[in-house]
C-alpha positions as CSV (number, residue, x, y, z in Angstrom):
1,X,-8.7,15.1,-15.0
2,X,-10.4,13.3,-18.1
3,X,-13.2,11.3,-17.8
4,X,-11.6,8.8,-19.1
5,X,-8.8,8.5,-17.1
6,X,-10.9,9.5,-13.6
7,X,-12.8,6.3,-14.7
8,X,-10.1,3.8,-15.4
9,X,-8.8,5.2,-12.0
10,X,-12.2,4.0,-10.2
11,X,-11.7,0.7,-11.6
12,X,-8.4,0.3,-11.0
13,X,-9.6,1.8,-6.8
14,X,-12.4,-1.2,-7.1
15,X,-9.5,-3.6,-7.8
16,X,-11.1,-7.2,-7.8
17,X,-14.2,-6.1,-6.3
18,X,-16.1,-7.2,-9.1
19,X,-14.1,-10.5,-9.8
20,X,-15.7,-11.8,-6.8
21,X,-18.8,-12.1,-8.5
22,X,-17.3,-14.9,-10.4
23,X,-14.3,-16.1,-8.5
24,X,-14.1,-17.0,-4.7
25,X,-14.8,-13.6,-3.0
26,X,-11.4,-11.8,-2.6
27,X,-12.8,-8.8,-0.7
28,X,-13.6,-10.5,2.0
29,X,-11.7,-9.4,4.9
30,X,-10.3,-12.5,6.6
31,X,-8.4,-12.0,9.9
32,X,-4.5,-12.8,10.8
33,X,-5.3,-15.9,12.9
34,X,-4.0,-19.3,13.0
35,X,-6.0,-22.2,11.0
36,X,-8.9,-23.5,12.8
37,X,-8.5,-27.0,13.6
38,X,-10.4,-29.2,11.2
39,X,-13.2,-31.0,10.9
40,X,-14.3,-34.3,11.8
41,X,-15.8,-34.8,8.8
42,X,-13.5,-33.2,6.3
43,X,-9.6,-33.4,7.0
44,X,-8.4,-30.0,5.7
45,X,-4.3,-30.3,6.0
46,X,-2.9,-27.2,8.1
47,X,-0.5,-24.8,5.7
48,X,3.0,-25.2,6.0
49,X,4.1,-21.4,6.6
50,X,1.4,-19.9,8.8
51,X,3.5,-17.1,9.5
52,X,3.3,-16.0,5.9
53,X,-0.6,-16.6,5.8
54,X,-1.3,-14.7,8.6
55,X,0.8,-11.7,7.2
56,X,-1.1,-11.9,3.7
57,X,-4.4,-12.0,5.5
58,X,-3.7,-9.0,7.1
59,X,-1.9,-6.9,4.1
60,X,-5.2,-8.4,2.7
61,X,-7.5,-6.3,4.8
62,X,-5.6,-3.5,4.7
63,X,-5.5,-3.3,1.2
64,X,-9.3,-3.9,1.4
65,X,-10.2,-1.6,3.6
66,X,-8.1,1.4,1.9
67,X,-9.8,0.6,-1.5
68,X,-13.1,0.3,-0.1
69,X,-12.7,4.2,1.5
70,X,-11.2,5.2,-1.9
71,X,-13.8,4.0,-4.0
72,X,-16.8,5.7,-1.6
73,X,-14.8,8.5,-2.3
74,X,-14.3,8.5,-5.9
75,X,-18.1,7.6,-6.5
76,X,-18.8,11.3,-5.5
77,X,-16.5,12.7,-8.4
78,X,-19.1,14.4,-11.0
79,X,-17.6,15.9,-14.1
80,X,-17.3,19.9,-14.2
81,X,-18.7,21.9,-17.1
82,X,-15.9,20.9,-19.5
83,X,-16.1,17.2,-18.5
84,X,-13.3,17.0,-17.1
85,X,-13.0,15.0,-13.6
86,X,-11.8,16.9,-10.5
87,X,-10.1,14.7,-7.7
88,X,-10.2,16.7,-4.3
89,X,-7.5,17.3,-1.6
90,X,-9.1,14.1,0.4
91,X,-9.7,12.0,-2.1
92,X,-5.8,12.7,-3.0
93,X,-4.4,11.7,0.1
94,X,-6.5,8.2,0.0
95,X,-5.4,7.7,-3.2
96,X,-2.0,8.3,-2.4
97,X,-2.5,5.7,1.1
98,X,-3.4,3.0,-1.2
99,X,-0.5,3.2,-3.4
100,X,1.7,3.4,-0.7
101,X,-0.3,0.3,0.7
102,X,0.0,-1.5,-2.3
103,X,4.2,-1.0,-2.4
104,X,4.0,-2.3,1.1
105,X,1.9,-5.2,-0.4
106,X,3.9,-5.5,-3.5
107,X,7.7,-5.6,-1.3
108,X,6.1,-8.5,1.2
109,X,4.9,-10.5,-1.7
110,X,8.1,-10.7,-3.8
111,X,10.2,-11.3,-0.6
112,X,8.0,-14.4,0.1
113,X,8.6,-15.4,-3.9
114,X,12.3,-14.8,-3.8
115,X,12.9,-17.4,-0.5
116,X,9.3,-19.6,-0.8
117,X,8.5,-19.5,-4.4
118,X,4.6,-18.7,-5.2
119,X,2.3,-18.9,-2.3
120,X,0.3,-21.8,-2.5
121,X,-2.7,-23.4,-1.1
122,X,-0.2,-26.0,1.0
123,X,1.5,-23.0,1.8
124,X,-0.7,-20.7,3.6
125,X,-4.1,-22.7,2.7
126,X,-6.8,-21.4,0.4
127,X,-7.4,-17.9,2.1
128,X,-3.5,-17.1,2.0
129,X,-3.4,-17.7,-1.6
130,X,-6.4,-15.6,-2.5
131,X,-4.7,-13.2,-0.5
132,X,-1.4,-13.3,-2.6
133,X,-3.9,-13.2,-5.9
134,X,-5.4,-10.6,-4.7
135,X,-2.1,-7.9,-3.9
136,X,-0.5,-9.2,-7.3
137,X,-3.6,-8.2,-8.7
138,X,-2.9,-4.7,-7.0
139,X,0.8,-4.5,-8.4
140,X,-0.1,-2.7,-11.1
141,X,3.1,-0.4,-10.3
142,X,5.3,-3.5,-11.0
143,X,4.4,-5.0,-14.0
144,X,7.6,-7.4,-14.5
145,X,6.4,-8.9,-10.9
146,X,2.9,-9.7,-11.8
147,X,4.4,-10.9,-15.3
148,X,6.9,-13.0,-13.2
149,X,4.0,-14.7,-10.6
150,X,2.1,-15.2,-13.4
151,X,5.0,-17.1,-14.4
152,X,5.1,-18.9,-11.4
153,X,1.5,-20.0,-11.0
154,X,0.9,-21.5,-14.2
155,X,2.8,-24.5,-13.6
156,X,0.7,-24.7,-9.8
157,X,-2.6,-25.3,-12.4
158,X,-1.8,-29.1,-12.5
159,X,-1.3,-29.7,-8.9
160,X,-4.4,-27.6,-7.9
161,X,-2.2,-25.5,-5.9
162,X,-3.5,-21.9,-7.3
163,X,-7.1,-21.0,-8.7
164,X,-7.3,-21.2,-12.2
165,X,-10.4,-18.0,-12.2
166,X,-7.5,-16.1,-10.7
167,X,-5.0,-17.0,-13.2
168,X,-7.0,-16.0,-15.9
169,X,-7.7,-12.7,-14.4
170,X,-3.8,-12.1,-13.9
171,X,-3.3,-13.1,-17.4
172,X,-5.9,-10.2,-18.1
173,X,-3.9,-8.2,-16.1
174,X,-0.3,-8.4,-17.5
175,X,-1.6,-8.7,-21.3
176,X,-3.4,-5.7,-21.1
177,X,-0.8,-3.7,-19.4
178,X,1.2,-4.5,-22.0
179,X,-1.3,-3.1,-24.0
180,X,-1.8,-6.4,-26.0
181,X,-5.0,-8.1,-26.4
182,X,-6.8,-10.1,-23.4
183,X,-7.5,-13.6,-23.6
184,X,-10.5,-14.0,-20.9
185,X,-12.2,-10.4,-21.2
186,X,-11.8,-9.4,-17.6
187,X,-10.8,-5.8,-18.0
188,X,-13.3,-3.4,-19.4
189,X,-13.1,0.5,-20.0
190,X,-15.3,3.3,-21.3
191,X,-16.0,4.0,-24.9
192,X,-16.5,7.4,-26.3
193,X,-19.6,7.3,-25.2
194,X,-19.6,5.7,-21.3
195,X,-20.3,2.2,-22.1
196,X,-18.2,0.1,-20.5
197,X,-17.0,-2.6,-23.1
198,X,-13.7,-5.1,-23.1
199,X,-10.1,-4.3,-23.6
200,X,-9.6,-6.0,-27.2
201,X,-9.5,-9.5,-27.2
202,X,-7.4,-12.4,-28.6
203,X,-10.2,-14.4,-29.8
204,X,-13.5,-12.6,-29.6
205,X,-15.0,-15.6,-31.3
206,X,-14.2,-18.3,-28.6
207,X,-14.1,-16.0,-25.4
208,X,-16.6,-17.7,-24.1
209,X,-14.7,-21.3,-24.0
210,X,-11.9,-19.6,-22.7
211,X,-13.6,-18.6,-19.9
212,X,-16.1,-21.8,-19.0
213,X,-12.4,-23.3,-18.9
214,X,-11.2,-21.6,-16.0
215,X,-14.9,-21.6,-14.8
216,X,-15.7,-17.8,-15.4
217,X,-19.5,-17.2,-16.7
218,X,-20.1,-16.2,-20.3
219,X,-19.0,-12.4,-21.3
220,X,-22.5,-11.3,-21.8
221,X,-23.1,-12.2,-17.8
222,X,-19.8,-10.5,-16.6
223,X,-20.8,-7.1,-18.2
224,X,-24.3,-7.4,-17.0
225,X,-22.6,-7.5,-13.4
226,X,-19.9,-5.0,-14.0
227,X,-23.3,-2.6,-15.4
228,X,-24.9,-3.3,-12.0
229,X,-21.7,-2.8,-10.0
230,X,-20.8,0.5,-11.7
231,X,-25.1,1.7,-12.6
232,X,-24.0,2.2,-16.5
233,X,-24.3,0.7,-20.1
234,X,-22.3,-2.2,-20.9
235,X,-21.5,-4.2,-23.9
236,X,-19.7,-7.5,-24.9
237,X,-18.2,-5.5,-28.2
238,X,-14.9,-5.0,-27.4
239,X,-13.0,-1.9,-28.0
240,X,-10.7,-1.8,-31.0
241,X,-7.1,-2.6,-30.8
242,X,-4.8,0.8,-30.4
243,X,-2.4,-1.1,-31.7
């Protein structure tokens, strides 16, 4: 397997791990149980479809816990003598468990669209929308459907009823699998030479107002994390177009 590609497959294995160090934590694991009743002091209104909550909380962890076995796994690959990346019978079959997790994910979610519409925070509070960010996020495999919720929470922006941190990650998500420029710089990959550096970008020039918008930190502070997270070189130079 190429370097390359075993990398991109890491990330993609990490998920949103590393959003969380600028967006409410979505690798928390929260568990499938009914709002708490709230405080005296600050009247939180209960969601409106618990039942779906709960099942996103708990397609949450799974999808959680999967990734998180993956990527211990996958931080063990080491490049053989021609650099290419070898993937093992184990790490094969986890691989192939969060896919299948992820079509499980990815089926729930768009039957809760098709009768609900997007999952909101009035819907199944903050924790069960987090949770639906976080498996669209993970649809990778269905690209018209994270192209379609993105569609869908846009409009929520005004009302306050989806995370805007999370919509511009989504938005990440769907340009660059359409393998057109970013807008936010979320999504990074290696150069020729192992730096991690951004997917190209709309407007490299005002990336940083994009994302104080939507109350991400400035570019140069997201790679220093993602260069922590992953223990290599990053840069804010993103990498040129392909188009």
């Amino acid at each position: 397997m190429p370097a390359c590609l075993a990398r991109l497959i890491f990330i993609a294995a990490l998920g949103c791990v590393l959003s969380a160090c600028t967006t409410t934590d979505p690798t928390t694991t929260a568990a499938a149980t009914p709002m708490s009743p709230p405080s005296s002091d600050a009247i939180t209104p209960l969601p409106t479809h618990p039942e779906i909550r709960a099942a996103l909380l708990e397609l949450k962890t799974r999808d959680q816990a999967a990734r998180a076995k993956l990527v211990s796994l996958l931080s063990e690959i080491t490049p053989g003598p021609d650099g290419a990346m070898q993937i093992n019978a184990e790490q094969m079959v986890v691989m192939n468990e969060v896919s299948a997790i992820d079509a499980e994910s990815t089926a729930y979610l768009k039957s809760v669209v098709a009768e609900h519409g997007w999952p909101t925070k009035s819907m199944v509070a903050e924790d069960g929308a987090q949770a639906a960010w976080l498996l669209v996020q993970h649809a990778d495999a269905d690209p018209q459907f994270q192209a379609h919720a993105l569609e869908l929470m846009e409009p929520l922006l005004t009302r306050n009823e989806v995370n805007p941190r999370n919509v511009a990650l989504l938005t990440d998500r769907v340009l660059t699998g359409r393998n057109e420029p970013q807008r936010y710089g979320t999504q990074f990959a290696d150069d020729e030479h192992g730096v991690m550096r951004p997917l190209p970008l709309e407007d490299p020039s005002n990336v940083d107002a994009l994302r104080a918008a939507v109350g991400l930190p400035p570019l140069a502070a997201y790679a220093e994390q993602l260069s922590t997270a992953y223990g290599q070189p990053t840069s804010v130079e993103p990498l040129p177009s392909s188009q």
